[in-house]
N, C-alpha and C positions, 0 to 999 in steps of 0.2 A: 694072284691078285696084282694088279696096277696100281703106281701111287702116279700121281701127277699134282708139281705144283703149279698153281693160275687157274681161273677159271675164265679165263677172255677166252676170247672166239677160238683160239688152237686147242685152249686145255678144255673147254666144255666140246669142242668137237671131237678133240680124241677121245673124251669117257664116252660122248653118244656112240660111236665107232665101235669102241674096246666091247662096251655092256651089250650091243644089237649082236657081238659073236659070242655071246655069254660068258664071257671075263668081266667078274666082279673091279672095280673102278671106286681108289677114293680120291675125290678134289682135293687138295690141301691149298683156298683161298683168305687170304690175308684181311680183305677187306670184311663186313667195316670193323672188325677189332682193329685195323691197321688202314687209315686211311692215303690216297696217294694224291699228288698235287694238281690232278684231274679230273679225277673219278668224284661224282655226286651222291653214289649210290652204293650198297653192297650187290643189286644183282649180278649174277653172271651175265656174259660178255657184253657190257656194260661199252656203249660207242663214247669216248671221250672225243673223238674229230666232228670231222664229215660224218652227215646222216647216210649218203650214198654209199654205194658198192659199186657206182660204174656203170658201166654200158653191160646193155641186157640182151644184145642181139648177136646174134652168131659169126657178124661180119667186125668183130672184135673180140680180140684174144681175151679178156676176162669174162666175155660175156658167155663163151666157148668153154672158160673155166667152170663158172658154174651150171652151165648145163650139166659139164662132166659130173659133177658134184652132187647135183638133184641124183644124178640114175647110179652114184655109189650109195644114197640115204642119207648125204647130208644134214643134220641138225640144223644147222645155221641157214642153212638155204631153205628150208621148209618155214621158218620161223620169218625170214626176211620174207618172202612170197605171200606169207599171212598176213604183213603188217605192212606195205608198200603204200606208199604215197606219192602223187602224180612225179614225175621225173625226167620227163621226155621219152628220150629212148635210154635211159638209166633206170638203175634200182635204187630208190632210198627208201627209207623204210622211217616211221615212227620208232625212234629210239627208247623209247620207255616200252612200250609195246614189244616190241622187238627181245630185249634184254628179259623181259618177264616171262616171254612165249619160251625162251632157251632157258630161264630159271626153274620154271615148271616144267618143263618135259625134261629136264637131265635132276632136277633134284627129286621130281616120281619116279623115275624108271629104277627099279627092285633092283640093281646087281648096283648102285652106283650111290655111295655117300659121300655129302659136302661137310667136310670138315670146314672150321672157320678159326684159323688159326695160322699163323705167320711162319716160315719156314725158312729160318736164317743161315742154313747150312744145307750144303747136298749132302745126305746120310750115309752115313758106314752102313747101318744093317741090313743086310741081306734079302730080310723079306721087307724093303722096301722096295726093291727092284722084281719086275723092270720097272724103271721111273722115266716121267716125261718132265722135262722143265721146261712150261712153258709159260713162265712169268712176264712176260710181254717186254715193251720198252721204259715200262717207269718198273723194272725189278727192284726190290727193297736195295737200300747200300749194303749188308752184312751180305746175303745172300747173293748180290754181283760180286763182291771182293773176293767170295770161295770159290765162283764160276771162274774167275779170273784166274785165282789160283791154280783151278784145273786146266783151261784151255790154254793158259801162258799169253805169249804177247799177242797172240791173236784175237783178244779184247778189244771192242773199237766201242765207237758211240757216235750216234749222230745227234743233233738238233731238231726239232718238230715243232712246227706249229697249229696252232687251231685257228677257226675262224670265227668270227662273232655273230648273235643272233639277235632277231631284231623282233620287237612286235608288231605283229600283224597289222592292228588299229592302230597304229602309230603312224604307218607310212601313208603317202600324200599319193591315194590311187589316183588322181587326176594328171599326176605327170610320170606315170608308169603305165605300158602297156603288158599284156598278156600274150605268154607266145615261147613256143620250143622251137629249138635250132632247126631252119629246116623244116619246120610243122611237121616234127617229128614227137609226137606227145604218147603221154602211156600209152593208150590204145589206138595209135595213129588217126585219133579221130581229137574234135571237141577247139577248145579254144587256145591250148597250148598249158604245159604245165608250170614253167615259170614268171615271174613278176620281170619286167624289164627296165630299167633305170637309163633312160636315152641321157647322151652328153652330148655337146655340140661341140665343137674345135677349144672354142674360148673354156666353156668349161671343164673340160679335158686337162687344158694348160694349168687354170689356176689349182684342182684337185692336185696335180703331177707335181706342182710346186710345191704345195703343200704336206704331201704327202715325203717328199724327200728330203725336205727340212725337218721331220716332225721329230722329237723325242723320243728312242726306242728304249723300254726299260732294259735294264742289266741282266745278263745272264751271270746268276752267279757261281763259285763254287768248281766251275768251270775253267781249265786255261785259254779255250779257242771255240770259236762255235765253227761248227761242219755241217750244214741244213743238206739236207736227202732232195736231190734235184728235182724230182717230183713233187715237194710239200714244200715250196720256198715261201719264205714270206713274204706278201707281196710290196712290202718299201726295198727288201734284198731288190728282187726281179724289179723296181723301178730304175734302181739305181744303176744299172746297166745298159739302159738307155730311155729315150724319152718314148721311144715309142713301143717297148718292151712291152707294155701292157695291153696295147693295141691288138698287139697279135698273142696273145696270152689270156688273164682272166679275163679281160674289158672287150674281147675281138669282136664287132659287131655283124661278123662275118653270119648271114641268114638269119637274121632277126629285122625282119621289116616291121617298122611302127605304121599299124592299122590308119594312123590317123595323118601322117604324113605320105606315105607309100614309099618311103625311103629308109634305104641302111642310117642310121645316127655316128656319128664320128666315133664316139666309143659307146659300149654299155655294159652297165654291172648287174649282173642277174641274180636273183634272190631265191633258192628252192626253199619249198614248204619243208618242214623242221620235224610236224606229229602231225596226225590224224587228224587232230580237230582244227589245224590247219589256223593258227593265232602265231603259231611262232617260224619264223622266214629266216635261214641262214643265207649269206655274201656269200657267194660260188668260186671258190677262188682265192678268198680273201684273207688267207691265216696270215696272222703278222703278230711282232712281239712290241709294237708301240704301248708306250705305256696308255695306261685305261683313260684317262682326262686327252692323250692323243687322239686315240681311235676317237672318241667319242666329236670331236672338235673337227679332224679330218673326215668321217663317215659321213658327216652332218652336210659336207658339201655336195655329196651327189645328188643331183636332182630326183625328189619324191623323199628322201631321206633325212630331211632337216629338222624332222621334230622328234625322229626316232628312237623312241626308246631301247636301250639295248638290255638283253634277257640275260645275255652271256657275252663278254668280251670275249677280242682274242688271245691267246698267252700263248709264252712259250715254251717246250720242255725238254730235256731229256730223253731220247730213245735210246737205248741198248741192245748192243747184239754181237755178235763172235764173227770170227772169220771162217764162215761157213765150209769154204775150201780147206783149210786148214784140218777141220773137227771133227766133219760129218761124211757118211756114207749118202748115197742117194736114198736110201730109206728113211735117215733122220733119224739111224742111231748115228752112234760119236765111234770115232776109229778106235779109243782109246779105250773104250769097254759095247761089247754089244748089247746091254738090258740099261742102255742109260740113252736116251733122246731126247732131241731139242726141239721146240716146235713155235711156231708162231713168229712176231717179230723180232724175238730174240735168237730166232734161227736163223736168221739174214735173209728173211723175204722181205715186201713189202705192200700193203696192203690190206684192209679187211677181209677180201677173201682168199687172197694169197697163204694170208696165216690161217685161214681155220681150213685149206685147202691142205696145209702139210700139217695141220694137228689130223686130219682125215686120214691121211697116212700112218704119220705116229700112232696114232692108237690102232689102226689095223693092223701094225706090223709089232706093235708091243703085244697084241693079244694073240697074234702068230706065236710067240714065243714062249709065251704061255701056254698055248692048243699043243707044243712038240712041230710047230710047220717053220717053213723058211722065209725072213719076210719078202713081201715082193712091191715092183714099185713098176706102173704102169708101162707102156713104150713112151719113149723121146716124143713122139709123131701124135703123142698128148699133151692137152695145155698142163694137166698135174705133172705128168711123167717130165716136159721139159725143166718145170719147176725143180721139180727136185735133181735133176742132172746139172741147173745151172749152179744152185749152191751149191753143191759136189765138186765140180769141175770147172769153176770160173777161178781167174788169175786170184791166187790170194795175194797177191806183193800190195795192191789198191784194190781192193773187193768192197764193193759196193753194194747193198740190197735193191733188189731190183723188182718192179710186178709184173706180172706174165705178157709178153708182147709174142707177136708171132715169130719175131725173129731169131728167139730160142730153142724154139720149136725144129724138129730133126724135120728135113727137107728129104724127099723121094728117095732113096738110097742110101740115106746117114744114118749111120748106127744102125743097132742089129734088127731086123723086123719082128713086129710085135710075133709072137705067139697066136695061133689062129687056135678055136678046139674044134674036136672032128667033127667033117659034118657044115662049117660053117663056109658061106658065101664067100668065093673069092672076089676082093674089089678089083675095080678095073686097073690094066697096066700102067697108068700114067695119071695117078692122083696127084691130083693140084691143076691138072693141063686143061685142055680144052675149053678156054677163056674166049671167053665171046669179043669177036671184034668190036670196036667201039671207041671211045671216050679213054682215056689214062684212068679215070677214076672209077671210073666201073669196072675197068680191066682188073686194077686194083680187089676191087670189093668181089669180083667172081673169084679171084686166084684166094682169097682171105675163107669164102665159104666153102670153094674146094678142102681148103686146109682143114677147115673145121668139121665137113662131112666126116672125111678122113680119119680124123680125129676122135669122134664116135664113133665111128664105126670098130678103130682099134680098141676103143676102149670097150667100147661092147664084147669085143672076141676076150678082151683079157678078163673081163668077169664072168663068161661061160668058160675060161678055162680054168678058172677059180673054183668053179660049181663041179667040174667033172673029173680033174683030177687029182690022183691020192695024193697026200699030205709028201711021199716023198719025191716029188716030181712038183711040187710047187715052187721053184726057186723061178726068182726074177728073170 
C-alpha cells in the first residue's frame, strides 16, 4: 500500500497512477478539517491561482507536456479536457468542475481511500511507506518544520500570488472588445475567447501611476519576500519600469479592436473563470495590494469601473526543497528510497508540472511495491526533462522552473531513449529539416520537431514498459 500526503493535483495524480497499476493508495488530506489561507473548498486538486493550464498546442513545451500526460492516463488531464472553457490557444478549465471531476473519479476508484485528516509529521512506521509528500506550497507549518528537519538547509520558500476575478455583468461590454491573440481561439474558429480592455497612451500613464503608488498589504510572518519570476505581481513587474507592462500582461501585441482596426497602446485581457461563463479572471494580474487598492486601481481600466470583484488578489507562501539537493530523477529523496516528493513542493512549477511529477511518483511508488525498478522517461521528453532538471539543476540558487524546451535533451545529449523490439526507427536528424522561411516559423518547426520527437520517445518507453520483464525495467 501507498500513503500520500495532499491531495492537489500531484497527490490525487499519483493515487490515480499508483490504483490504475493496482496498488491500493490512501490520500491523507487536511482540508476541510484544516483549512488553508486559499483554498474555498475541501475538493481535491482544488485551483487556488489561474484557472489556465497554459498553452495546448504542440508548438509549446507545456502543451507537449500534457499530450505526454493524456497517452501515460493522466487524471488530471482527462478531467481538465472535460471541463475546458474558451481560451484561445490555452487550456483553462471551470475550476469547480474541474476539482469535483478529480474528487469523484480518484475518491470511486476501489483500491484508493481519502482520509481527511492533517498530517503534522513524516511517520516513523513502516507500513506507511512508500510515502509521497506532496503537500503543495501552502504545507501546514508543523509538518514543513519536519520536512525541514529532514532535508536540512535546503528548505527555501518563495512568494505567490493570485489574481482577482471580476463579474461578468458588471463589466461595461461597450468599451471591451472580443478577441484571441492572433485569432487564435479554442477551436481556431468563432469570435475570439477573451474580453479585451483597450488603453490609449493617456490611459496607460495615469493606470501605471497609479498602480505604483498604491498600497500593498504586508506580508507577514515572513523575513523577505522572493516571488517566483513567472508569477510576479503585477505592481513588482511595474515597478521595474514604465513600460514593463507593455510588453508583459498589458502587450497589445495581435489583439486588433474590431472597431478601430488598430493595435490599442496597451490592454488587459480578461479569461472566462467557469462554465456558465458570469465570472472573468485579469490575465496576468496577481498582485498583493491591499483589497480597497486593487479595487480603486482595477476600477481604472477602461470597461472595468463599475466592477464588481468575486475574488481579490492576495498573496501567499509557496514551499519547496532544494530539489538538487534531495531528489533522484524519479522523485524519490536520495536519503531513503520508499519516501517521494511530488508536486510544487518538489521544486517544479506549474499546474501541470506538478501533477506531471505526481504522474511519476505514483508510478514509481507502485513500482516498488510490484518488486520492479522505478523508471523515468528519456531527457528528449517534456516529463523526463522535468524531472532531470530538478535532479540536476545548480542547487547553490535553484529555482523552480516550468517545462520549456530548453531543458529538454537536444539530438545527442544524454543516453537515448530505449526503443522495444520491433519498433520504427525515427529519422537520423530529429529536430532538422526546418523549412526555410521567416525566424518565427523556423522557430515554431524546429519547437514541433522536438515535440514529434518527443512522443515518439515517449511512445517506445511505454511499449517497453508493456514487454519487458520486471528485471530488465530500470530507467
Amino acid at each position: 500500500m501507498i500513503h500520500i500526503i495532499g491531495g492537489g493535483l500531484a497527490g490525487s495524480e499519483a493515487a490515480w497512477q499508483a490504483a490504475s497499476l493496482g496498488v491500493p493508495v490512501v490520500i491523507h488530506e487536511m482540508r476541510p478539517v484544516r483549512a488553508t489561507a486559499v483554498h474555498k473548498t475541501g475538493r481535491l486538486a482544488e485551483l487556488v491561482c489561474s484557472n489556465s493550464f497554459r498553452g495546448d498546442k504542440l508548438d509549446n513545451a507545456v502543451g507537449l507536456l500534457k499530450e505526454e500526460m493524456r497517452r501515460l492516463g493522466s487524471i488530471v488531464m482527462r478531467a481538465a479536457d472535460a471541463h475546458r472553457v474558451p481560451a484561445g490557444a490555452a487550456l483553462a478549465v471551470d475550476r469547480g468542475r474541474f476539482a469535483q471531476a478529480v474528487t469523484d473519479a480518484v475518491s470511486g476508484h476501489p483500491l484508493i481511500t481519502v482520509s481527511r485528516e492533517e498530517v503534522t509529521r513524516l511517520p516513523h512506521d513502516p507500513a506507511m511507506f512508500p510515502l509521497i509528500v506532496a503537500t503543495g506550497p501552502l504545507t501546514s507549518e508543523p509538518l514543513s518544520a519536519d520536512i525541514a528537519a529532514f532535508v536540512g538547509a535546503g528548505h527555501l520558500y518563495f512568494y505567490d500570488a493570485i489574481s482577482p476575478i471580476v463579474l461578468a455583468e458588471t463589466i461595461d461590454m461597450a468599451k471591451v472588445f472580443r478577441a484571441s491573440r492572433w485569432d487564435r481561439s479554442l477551436l481556431d474558429a468563432g469570435d475570439g475567447d477573451y474580453l479585451n480592455c483597450p488603453l490609449t497612451a493617456e490611459e496607460y500613464d495615469r493606470f501605471y501611476d497609479a498602480l505604483v503608488t498604491a498600497e500593498s498589504a504586508t506580508v507577514h510572518d515572513f523575513d523577505k519576500e522572493r516571488f517566483f519570476e513567472g508569477c510576479l505581481p503585477i505592481e513588482v513587474m511595474a515597478h521595474r519600469g514604465r513600460d514593463t507592462l507593455r510588453f508583459g500582461p498589458m502587450k497589445p501585441i495581435g489583439l486588433v479592436d474590431p472597431r478601430t482596426g488598430r493595435m490599442a497602446y496597451a490592454v488587459v485581457q480578461l479569461r472566462q473563470d467557469n462554465l456558465a461563463g458570469d465570472h472573468y479572471s485579469l490575465v496576468g494580474f496577481q498582485t498583493q495590494l491591499k483589497w480597497g487598492e486593487q479595487a480603486r486601481v482595477l476600477r481604472m481600466i477602461p470597461g472595468l469601473e463599475q466592477a464588481e470583484f468575486v475574488r481579490f488578489g492576495m498573496v501567499h507562501r509557496n514551499t519547496y526543497i532544494n530539489a538538487p539537493r534531495v531528489l533522484r530523477e524519479t522523485w524519490q529523496t536520495k536519503a531513503r528510497s520508499d519516501l517521494f516528493f511530488a508536486g510544487q513542493i518538489s521544486g517544479v512549477e506549474g499546474y501541470v508540472e506538478s501533477a506531471a511529477s505526481g504522474l511519476i511518483a505514483g508510478r514509481n511508488a507502485a513500482a516498488l511495491v510490484r518488486g520492479d525498478a522505478p523508471r523515468v522517461p528519456p531527457r528528449t521528453t517534456a516529463i523526463g526533462a522535468l524531472a532531470y532538471y530538478v535532479s540536476h539543476a545548480d542547487p547553490r540558487d535553484y529555482q523552480p522552473t516550468n517545462i520549456t524546451f530548453g531543458i529538454m535533451a537536444s539530438p545527442g545529449q544524454g543516453p537515448a531513449p530505449q526503443r522495444a523490439a520491433g519498433a520504427p526507427t525515427p529519422p537520423a536528424a530529429w529536430g532538422g529539416g526546418v523549412r526555410a522561411g521567416d525566424p518565427a516559423r523556423r522557430a515554431r518547426d524546429r519547437k514541433l520537431a522536438m515535440a514529434e520527437r518527443a512522443l515518439r520517445a515517449l511512445d517506445d518507453w511505454i511499449a517497453q514498459a508493456e514487454v519487458a520483464p520486471a528485471s530488465l525495467r530500470a530507467t
